[in-house]
C-alpha positions, 0 to 999 in steps of 0.5 A: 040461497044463503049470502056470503059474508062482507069483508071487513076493511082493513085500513092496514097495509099488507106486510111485505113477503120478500125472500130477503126478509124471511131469510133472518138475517145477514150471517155474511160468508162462511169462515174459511175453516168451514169451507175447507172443512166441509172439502176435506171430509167429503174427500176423505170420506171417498179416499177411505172407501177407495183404499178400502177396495184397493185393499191399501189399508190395515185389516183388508176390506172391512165394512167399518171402513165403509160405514167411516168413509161413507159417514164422512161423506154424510158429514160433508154434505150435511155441511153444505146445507150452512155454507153461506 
């Protein structure tokens, strides 16, 4: 039966595999703007859609009103992914 290779001593210390030092540095809290930003759009996003379908708005129901609220929506979320 074949022998498995030996293993080659490393004198070097195995570097360290915190969260902490993976994460790549400290950016500290989001700004304000971002945050209100981020609200802003997700709740416009779903007022746009509800007027829509409560026929509130310009042109009666319209799938551009949809696909705008709905992007909003996709914006503000997309948002949250950099909140800090």
């Amino acid at each position: 039966m074949p022998v498995s290779k030996k293993r080659i001593n490393n004198s070097q210390p195995t570097k360290s595999k915190k969260i902490s030092t993976q994460l790549g540095g400290d950016k500290g809290p989001s700004p304000r703007w971002f945050v209100v930003t981020m609200t802003s759009l997700m709740v416009l996003g779903v007022l746009l859609i509800v007027l829509n379908y409560l026929t509130l708005l310009p042109g009666s129901v319209s799938r551009w009103y949809l696909w705008g609220g709905l992007a909003m929506i996709g914006a503000g979320f997309l948002m949250t992914t950099e909140y800090r």
